[in-house]
LOMIVO-606444 format. One record per atom (N, C-alpha, C, O): x, y, z; residue in three letters. Coordinates in pm, whole numbers, padded with zeros to 5 digits, always signed. Each point is the difference from the previous one (the first is absolute). Layout:
! LOMIVO-606444
XYZALA
...
! end
This chain:
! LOMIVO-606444
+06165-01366-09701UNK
-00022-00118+00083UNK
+00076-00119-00058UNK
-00021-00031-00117UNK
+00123-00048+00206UNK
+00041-00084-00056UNK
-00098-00145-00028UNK
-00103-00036+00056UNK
+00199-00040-00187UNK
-00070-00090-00030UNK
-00018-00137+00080UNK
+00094-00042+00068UNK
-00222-00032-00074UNK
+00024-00063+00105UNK
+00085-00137+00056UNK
+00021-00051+00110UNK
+00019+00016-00276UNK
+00150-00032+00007UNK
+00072+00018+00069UNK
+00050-00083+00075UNK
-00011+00257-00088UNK
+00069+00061+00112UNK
+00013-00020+00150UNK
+00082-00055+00073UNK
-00218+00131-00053UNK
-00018-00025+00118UNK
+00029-00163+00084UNK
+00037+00002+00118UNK
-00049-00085-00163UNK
+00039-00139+00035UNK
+00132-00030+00030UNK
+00042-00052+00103UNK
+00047+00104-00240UNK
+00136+00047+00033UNK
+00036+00053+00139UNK
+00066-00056+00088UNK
-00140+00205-00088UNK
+00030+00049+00142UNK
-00001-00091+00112UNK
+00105-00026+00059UNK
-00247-00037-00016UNK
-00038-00067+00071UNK
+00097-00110+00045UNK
+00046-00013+00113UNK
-00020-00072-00235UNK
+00100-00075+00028UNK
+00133-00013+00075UNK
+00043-00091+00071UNK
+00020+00239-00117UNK
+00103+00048-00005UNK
-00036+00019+00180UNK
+00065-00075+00073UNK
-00115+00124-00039UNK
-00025+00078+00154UNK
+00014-00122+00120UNK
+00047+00006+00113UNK
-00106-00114-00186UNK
-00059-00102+00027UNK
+00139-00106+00051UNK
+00010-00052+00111UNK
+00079+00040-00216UNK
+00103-00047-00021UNK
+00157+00072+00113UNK
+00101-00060+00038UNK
-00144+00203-00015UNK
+00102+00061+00073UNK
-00090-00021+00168UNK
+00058-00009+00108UNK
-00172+00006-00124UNK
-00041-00008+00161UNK
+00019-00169+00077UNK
+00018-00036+00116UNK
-00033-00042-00254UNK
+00007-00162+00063UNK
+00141-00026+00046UNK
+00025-00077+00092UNK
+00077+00153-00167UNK
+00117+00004+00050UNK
+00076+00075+00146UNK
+00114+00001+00046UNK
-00256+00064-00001UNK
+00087+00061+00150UNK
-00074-00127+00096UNK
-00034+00022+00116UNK
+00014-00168-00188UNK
-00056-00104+00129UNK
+00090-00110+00014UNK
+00024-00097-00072UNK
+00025+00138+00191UNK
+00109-00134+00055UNK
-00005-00044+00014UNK
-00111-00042-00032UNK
+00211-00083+00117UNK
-00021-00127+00021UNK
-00101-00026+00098UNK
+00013+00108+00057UNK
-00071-00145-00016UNK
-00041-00048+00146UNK
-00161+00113-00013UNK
-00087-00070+00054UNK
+00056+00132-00075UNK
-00127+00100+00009UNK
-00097-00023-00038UNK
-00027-00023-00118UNK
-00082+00023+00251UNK
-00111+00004-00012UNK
-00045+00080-00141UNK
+00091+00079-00026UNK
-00187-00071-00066UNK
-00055+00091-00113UNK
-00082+00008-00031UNK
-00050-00090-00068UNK
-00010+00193+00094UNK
-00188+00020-00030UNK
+00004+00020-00151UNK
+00077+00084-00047UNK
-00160-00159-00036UNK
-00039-00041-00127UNK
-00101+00072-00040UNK
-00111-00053+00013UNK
+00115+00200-00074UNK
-00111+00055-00064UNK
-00113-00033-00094UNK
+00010-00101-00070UNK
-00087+00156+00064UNK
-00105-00036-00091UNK
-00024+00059-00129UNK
+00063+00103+00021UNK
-00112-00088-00157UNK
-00025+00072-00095UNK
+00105-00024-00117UNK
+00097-00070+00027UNK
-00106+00110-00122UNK
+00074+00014-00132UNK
+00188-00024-00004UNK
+00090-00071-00046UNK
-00131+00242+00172UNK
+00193+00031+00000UNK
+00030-00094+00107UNK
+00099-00070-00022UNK
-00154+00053+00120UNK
+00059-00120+00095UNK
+00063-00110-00028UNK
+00107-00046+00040UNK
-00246-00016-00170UNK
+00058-00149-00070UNK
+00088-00028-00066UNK
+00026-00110-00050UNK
+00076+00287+00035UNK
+00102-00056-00065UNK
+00109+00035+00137UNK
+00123-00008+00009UNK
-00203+00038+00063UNK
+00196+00010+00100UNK
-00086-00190+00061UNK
+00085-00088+00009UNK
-00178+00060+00013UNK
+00038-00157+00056UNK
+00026-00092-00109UNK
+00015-00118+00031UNK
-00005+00156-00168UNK
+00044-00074-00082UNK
+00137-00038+00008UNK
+00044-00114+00003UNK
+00062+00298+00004UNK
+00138+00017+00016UNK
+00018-00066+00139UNK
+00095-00077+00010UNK
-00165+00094+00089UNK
+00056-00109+00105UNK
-00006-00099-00048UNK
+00114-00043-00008UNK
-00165-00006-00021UNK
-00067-00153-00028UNK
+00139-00035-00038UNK
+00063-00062+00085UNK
+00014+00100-00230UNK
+00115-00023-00022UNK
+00127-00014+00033UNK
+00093-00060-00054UNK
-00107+00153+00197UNK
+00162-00009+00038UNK
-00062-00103+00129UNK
+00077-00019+00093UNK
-00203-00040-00088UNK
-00023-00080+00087UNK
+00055-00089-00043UNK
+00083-00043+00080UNK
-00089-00035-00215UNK
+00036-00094-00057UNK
+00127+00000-00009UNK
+00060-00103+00032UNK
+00013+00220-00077UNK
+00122+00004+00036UNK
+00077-00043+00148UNK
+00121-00005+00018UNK
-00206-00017+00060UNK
+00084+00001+00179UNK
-00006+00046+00056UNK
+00059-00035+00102UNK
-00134+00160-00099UNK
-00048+00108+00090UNK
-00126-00084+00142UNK
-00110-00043-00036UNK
+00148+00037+00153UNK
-00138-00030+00058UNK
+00004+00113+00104UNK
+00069+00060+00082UNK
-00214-00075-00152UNK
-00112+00117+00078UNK
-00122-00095-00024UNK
-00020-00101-00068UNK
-00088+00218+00199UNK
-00107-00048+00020UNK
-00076+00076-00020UNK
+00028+00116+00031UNK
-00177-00148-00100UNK
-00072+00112-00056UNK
-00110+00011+00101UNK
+00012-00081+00092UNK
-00121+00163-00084UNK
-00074+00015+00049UNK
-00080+00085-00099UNK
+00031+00117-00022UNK
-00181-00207-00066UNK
-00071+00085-00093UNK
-00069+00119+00006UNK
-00060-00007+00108UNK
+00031+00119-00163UNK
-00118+00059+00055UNK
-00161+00002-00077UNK
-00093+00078+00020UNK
+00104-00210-00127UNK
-00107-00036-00038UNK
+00009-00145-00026UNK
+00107-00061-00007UNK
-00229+00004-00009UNK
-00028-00150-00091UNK
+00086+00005-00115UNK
+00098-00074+00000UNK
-00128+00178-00135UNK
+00059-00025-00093UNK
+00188-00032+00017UNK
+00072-00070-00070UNK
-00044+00138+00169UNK
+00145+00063+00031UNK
+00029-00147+00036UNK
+00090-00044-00071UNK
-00147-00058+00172UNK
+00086-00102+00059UNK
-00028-00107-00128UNK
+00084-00079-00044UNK
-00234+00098-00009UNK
+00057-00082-00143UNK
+00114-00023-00091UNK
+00045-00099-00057UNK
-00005+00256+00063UNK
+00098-00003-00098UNK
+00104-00042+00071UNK
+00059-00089-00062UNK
+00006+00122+00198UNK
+00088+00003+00060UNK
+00031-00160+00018UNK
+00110-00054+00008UNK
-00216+00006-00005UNK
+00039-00183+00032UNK
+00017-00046-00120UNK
+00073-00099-00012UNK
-00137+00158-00106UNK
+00054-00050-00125UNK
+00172+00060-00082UNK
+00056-00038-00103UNK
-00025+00123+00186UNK
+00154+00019-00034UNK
+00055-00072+00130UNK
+00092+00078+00025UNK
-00088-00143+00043UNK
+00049-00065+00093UNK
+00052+00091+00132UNK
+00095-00038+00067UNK
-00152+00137-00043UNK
+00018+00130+00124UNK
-00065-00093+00125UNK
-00107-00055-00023UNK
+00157+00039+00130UNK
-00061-00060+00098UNK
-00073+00103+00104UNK
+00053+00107+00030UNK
-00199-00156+00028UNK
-00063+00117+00066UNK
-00002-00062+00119UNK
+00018-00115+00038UNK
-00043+00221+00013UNK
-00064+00032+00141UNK
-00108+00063+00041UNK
-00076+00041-00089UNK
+00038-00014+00237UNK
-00125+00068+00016UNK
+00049+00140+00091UNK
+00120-00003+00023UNK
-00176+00099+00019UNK
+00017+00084+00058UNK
-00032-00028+00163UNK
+00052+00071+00086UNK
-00154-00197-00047UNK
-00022-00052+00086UNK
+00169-00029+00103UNK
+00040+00032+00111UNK
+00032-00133-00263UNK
+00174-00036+00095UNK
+00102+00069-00025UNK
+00109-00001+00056UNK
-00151+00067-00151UNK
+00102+00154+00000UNK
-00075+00107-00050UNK
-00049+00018-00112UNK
+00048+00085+00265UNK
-00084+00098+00032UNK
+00065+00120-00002UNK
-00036+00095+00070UNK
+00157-00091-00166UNK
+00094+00080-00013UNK
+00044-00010-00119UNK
+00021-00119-00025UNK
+00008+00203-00082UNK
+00015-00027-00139UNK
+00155+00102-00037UNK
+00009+00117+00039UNK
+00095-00183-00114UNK
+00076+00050-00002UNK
-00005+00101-00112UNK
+00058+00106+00025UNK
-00110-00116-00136UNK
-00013+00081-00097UNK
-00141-00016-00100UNK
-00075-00097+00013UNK
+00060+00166-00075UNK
-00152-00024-00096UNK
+00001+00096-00100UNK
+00020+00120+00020UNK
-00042-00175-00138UNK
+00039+00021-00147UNK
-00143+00030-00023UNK
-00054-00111-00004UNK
-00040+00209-00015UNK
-00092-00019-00112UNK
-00046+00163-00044UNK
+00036+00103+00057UNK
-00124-00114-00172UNK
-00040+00124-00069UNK
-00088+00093+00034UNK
-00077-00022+00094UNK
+00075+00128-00154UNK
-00130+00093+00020UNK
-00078+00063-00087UNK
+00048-00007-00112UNK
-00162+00075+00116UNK
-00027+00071-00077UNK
+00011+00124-00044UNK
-00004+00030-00119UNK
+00018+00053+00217UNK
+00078+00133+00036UNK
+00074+00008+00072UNK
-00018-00056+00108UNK
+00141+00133-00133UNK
+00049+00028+00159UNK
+00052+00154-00054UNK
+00059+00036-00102UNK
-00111+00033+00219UNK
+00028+00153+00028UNK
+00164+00024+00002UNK
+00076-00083+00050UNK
-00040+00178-00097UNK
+00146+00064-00004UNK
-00003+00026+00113UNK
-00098+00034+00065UNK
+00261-00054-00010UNK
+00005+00074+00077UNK
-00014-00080+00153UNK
+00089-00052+00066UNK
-00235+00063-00038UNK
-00039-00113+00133UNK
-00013-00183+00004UNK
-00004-00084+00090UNK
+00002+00082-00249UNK
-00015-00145-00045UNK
-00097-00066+00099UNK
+00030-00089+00080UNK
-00121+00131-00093UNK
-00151+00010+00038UNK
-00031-00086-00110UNK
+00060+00015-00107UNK
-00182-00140+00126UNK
+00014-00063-00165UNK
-00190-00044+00026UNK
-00065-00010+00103UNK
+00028-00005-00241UNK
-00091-00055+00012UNK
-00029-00135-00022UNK
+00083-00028-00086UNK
-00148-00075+00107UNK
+00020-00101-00031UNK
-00107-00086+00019UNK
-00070+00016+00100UNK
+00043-00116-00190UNK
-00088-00107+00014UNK
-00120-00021-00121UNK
-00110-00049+00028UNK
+00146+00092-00165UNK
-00056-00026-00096UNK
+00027-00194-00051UNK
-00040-00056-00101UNK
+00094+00017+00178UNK
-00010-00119-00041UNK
-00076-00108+00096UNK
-00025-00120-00011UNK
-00007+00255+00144UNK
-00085-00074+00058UNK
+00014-00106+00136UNK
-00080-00076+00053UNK
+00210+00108-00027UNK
+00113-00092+00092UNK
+00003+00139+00150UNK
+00069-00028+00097UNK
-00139+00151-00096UNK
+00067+00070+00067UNK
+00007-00016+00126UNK
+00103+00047+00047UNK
-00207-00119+00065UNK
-00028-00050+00102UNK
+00144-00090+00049UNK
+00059-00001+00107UNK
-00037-00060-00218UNK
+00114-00146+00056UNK
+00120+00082-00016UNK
+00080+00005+00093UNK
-00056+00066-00212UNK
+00149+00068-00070UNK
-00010+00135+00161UNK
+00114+00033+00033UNK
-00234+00039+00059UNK
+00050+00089+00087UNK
+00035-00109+00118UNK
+00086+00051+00072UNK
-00116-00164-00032UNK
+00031-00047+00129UNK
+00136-00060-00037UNK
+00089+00024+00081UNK
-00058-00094-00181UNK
+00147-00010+00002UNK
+00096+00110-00021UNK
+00111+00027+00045UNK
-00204+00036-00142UNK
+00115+00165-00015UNK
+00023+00063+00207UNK
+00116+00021+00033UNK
-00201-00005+00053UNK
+00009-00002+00120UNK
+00117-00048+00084UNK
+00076+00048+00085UNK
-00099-00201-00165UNK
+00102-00069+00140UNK
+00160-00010-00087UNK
+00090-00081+00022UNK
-00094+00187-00121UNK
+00120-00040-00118UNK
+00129+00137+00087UNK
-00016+00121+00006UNK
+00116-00191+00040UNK
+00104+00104+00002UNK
+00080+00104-00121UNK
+00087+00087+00009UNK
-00143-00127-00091UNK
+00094+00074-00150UNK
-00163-00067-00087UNK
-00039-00116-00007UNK
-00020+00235-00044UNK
-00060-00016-00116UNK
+00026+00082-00101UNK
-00011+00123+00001UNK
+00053-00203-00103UNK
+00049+00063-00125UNK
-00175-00040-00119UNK
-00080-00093-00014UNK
+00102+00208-00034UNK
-00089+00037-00085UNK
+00058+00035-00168UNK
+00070+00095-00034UNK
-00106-00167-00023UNK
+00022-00002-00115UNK
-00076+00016-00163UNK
-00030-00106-00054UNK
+00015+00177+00014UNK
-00054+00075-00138UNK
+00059+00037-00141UNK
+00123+00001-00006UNK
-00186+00027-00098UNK
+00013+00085-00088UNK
-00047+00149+00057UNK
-00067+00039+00096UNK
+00159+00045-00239UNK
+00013+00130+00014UNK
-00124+00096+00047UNK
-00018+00095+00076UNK
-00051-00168-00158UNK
-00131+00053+00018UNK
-00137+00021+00103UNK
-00100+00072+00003UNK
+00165-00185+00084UNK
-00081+00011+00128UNK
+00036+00090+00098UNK
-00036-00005+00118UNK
+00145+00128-00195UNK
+00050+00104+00145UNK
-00092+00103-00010UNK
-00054+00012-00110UNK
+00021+00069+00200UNK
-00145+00109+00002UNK
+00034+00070+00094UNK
+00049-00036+00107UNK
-00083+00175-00155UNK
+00008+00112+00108UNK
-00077+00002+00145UNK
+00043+00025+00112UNK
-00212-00068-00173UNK
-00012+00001+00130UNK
-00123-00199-00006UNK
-00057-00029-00106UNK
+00049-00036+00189UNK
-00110-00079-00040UNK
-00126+00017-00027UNK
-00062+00099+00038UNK
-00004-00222-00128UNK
-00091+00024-00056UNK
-00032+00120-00109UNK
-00101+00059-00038UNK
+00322-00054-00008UNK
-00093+00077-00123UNK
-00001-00070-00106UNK
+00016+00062-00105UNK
-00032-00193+00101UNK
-00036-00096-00100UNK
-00104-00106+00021UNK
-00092-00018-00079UNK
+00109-00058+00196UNK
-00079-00094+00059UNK
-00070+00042+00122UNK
+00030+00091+00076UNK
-00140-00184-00070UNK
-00075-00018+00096UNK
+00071-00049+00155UNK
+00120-00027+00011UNK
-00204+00024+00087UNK
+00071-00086+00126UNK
-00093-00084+00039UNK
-00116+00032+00024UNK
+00172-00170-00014UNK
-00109-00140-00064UNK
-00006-00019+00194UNK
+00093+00019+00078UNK
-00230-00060-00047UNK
-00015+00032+00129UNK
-00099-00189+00020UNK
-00111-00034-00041UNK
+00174-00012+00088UNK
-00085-00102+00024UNK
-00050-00011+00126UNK
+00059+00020+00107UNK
-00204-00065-00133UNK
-00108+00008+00106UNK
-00065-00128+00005UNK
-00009-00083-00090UNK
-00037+00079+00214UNK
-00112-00133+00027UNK
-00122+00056-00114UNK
-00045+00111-00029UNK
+00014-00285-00025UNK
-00117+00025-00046UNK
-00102+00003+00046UNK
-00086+00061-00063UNK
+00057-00112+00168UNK
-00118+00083+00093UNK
-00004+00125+00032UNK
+00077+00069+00066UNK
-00221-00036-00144UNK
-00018+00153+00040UNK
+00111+00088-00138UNK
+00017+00122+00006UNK
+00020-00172-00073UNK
+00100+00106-00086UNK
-00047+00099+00001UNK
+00053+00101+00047UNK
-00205-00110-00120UNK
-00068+00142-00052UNK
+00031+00107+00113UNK
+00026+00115-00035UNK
-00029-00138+00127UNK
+00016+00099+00152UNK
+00120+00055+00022UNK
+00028+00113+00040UNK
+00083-00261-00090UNK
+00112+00103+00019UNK
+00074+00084-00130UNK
+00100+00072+00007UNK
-00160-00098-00096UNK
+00015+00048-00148UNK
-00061+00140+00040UNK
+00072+00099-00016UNK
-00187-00084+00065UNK
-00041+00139+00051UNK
+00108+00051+00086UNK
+00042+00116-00003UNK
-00003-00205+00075UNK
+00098+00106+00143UNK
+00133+00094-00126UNK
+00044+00115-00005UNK
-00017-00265-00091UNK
+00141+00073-00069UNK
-00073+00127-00115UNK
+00083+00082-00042UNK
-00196-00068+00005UNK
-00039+00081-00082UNK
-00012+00125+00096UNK
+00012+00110-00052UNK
-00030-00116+00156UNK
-00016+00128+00121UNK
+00173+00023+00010UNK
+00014+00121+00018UNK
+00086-00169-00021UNK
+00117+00036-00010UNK
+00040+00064-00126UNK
+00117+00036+00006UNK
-00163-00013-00096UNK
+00015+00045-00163UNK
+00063-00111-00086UNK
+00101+00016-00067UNK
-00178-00143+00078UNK
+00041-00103-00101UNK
-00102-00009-00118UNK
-00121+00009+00022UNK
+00166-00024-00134UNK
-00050-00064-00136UNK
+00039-00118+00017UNK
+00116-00037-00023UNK
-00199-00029+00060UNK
+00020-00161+00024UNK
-00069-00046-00087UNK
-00100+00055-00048UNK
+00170-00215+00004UNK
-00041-00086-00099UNK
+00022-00153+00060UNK
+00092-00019+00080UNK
-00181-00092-00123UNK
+00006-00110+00081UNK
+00092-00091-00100UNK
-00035-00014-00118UNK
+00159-00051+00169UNK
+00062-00037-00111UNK
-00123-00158-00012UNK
-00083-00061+00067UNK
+00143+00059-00183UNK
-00073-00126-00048UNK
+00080-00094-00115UNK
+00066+00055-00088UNK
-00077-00203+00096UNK
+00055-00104-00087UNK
-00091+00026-00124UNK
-00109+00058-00001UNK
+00181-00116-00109UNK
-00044+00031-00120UNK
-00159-00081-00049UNK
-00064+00028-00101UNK
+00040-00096+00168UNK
-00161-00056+00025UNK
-00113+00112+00100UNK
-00115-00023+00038UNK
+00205+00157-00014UNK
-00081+00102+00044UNK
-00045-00074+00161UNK
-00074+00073+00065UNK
+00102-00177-00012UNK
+00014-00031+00160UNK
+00091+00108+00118UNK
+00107+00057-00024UNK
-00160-00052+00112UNK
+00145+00090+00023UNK
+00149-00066+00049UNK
+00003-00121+00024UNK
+00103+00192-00011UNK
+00083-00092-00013UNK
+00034-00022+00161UNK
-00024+00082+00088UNK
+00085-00211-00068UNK
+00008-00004+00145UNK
+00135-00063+00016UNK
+00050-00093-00063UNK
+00000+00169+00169UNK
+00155+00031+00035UNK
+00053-00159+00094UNK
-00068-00048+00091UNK
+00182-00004-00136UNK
-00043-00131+00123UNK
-00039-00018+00116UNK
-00026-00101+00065UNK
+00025+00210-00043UNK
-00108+00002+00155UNK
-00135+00039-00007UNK
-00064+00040+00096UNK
+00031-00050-00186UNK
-00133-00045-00044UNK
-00101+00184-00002UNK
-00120+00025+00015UNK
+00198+00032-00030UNK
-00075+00157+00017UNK
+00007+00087-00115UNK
+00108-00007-00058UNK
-00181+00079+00015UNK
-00012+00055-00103UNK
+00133+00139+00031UNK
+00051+00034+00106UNK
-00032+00015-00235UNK
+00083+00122-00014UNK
-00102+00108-00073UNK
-00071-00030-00096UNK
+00075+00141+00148UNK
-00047+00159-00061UNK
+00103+00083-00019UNK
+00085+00039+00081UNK
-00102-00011-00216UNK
+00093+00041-00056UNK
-00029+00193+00012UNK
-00088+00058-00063UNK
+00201+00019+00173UNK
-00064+00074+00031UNK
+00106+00130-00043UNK
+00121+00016+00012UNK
-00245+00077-00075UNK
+00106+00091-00101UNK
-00011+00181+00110UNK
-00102+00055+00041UNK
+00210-00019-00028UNK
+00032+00104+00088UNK
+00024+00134-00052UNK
-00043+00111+00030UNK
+00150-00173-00144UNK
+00050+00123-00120UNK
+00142-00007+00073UNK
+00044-00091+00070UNK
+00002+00189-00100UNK
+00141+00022+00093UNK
-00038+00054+00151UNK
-00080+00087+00034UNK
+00174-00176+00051UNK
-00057+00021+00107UNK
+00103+00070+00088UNK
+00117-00033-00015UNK
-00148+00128+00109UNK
+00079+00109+00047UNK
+00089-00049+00070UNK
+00120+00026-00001UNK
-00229-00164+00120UNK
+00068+00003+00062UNK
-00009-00190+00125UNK
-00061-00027+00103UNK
+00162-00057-00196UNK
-00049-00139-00046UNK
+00018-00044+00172UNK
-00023-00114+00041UNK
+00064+00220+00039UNK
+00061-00068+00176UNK
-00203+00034+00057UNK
-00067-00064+00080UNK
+00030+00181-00159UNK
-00185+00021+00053UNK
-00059-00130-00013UNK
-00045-00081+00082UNK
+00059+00082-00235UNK
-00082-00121-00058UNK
-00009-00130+00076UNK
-00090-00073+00041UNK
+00194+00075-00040UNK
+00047-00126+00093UNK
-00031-00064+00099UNK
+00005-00122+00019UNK
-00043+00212+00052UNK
-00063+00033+00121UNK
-00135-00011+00033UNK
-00053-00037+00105UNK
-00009+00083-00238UNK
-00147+00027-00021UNK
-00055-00120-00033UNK
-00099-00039+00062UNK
+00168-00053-00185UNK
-00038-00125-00011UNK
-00007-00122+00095UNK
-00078-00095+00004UNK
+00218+00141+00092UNK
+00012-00085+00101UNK
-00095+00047+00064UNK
+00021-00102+00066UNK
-00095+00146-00023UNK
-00088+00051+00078UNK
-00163-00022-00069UNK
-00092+00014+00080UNK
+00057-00045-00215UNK
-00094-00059-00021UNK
-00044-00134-00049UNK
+00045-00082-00079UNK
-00171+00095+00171UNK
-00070-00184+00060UNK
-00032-00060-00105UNK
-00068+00058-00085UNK
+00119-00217+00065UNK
-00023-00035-00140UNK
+00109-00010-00079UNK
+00001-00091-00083UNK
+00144+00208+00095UNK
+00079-00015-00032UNK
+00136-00165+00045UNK
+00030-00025+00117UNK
+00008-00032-00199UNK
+00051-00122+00037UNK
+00180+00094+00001UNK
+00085+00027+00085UNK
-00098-00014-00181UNK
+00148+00064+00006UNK
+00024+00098-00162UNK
-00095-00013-00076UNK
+00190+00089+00032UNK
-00003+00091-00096UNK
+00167+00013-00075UNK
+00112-00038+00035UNK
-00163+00110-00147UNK
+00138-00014-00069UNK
+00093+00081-00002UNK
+00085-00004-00090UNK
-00082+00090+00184UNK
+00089+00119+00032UNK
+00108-00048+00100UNK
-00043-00050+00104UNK
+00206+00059-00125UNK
+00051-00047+00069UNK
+00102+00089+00057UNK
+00096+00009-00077UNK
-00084+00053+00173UNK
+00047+00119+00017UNK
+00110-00041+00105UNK
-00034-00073+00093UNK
+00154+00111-00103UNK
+00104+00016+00034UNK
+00058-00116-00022UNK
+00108+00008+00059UNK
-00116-00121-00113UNK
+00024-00169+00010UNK
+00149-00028-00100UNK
+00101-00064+00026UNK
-00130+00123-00116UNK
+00100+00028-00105UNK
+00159+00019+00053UNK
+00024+00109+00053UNK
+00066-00188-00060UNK
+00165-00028+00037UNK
+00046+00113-00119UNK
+00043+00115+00006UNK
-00072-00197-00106UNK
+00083+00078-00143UNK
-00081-00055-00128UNK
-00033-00118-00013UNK
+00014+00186-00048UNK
-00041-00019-00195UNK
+00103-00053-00057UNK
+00115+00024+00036UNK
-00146-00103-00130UNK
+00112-00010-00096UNK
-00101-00001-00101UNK
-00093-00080-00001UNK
+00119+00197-00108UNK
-00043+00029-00118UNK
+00056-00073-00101UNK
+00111-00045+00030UNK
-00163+00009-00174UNK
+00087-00053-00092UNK
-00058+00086-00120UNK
-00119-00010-00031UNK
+00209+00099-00039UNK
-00043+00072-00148UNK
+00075+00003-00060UNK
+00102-00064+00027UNK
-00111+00135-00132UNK
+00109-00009-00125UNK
+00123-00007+00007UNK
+00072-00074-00066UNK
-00040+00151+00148UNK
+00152-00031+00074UNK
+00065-00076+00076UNK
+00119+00003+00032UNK
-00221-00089+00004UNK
+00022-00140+00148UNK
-00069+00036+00097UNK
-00114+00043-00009UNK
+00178-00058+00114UNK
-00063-00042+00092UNK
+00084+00146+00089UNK
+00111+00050-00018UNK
-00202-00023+00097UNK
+00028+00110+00101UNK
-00090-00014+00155UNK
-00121-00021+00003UNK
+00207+00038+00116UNK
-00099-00025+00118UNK
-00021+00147+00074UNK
+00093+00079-00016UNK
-00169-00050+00070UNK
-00079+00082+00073UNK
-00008-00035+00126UNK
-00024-00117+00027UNK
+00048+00234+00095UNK
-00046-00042+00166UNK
-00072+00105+00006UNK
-00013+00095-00077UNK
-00051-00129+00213UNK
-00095+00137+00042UNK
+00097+00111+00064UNK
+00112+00001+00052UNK
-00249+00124-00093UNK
+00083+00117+00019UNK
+00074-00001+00164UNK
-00052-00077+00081UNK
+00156+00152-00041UNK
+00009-00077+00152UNK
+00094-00068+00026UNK
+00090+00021+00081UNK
-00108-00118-00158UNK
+00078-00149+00046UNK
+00141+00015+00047UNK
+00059-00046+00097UNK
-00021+00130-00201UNK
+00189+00048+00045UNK
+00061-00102-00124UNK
+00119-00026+00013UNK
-00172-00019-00103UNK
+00078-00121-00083UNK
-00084+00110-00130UNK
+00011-00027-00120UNK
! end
């Protein structure tokens, strides 16, 4: 396992080759989490450099940062069309680049702009590639807090080991839209287009961290640099 030094390296590195496929003039959905903050950092820079683009966040923390490197935003309200979107994951499946996502808790805002995004690039270390999902992480499922316990039952009737995430004062934690996340464990899952389906389909559910087919291209960063990935298919 690399060190986590390393891994930062990677991150960076991935981070640094994806901020560079954003042109002049483009709308840009602004990811959320760890690896994100460094591709809106690397924008941030060639913003300063002369680059204008317009961001569009997919969290609170994200437009914080973004107004503090001088990135100018927008809303999805006046541009309902996104030219590209830079952010991370937690898994993503070989192959289908199927990814999981939303340990940082952003996944609700990071799927409706990933949605209206024409090119979403996804970006990682080595280590988040997986044969099949969930064979490392959970799939973070945020729900109304009314009634959880009920729908915490519906996802345990689907074969979840669910866990309620919680802030370090043991509160639970609440997503900016004000709803809790269950952190819901599957194992490797056969088959993430079912799942998908199944969650969308249970009451209580707000939205989930499985993002299936959304993925443009990976760009990995490991010991060797940086390398990109398309889905199987694609013809590229």
């Amino acid at each position: 396992m690399p060190t986590t030094a390393a891994l930062n390296q990677y991150k960076e590195a991935a981070a640094e080759s994806a901020a560079a496929l954003v042109k002049e003039g483009m709308i840009v959905g602004l990811g959320s989490g760890t690896t994100a903050t460094h591709a809106v950092h690397a924008i941030g820079r060639r913003v300063s450099q002369g680059l204008r683009i317009t961001g569009i966040p997919t969290s609170e923390s994200t437009a914080q940062l973004a107004r503090s490197l001088g990135i100018p935003l927008t809303t999805l309200g006046e541009h309902p069309q996104i030219d590209m979107t830079i952010d991370g994951a937690d898994e993503v499946e070989l192959g289908t680049l199927n990814l999981i996502k939303g340990l940082g808790g952003a996944l609700l805002r990071e799927k409706i702009v990933a949605s209206a995004t024409t090119r979403f690039v996804i970006i990682v270390d080595e280590t988040k590639l997986v044969p099949r999902l969930g064979t490392h992480d959970g799939v973070p499922v945020e729900v109304i807090p009314f009634g959880w316990q009920a729908t915490d039952a519906r996802l345990r009737k689907l074969g979840a080991d669910t866990r309620m995430r919680t802030k370090p004062d043991g509160q639970p934690f609440l997503t900016d839209g004000g709803h809790y996340i269950l952190d819901s464990f599957f194992g490797a899952i056969a088959s993430p287009a079912d799942l998908d389906r199944a969650l969308n389909n249970t009451v209580g559910v707000v939205e989930h961290g499985l993002f299936i087919g959304m993925a443009s291209e990976v760009v990995i960063g490991g010991p060797e640099g940086t390398r990109t990935l398309h889905p199987a298919g694609s013809g590229r």
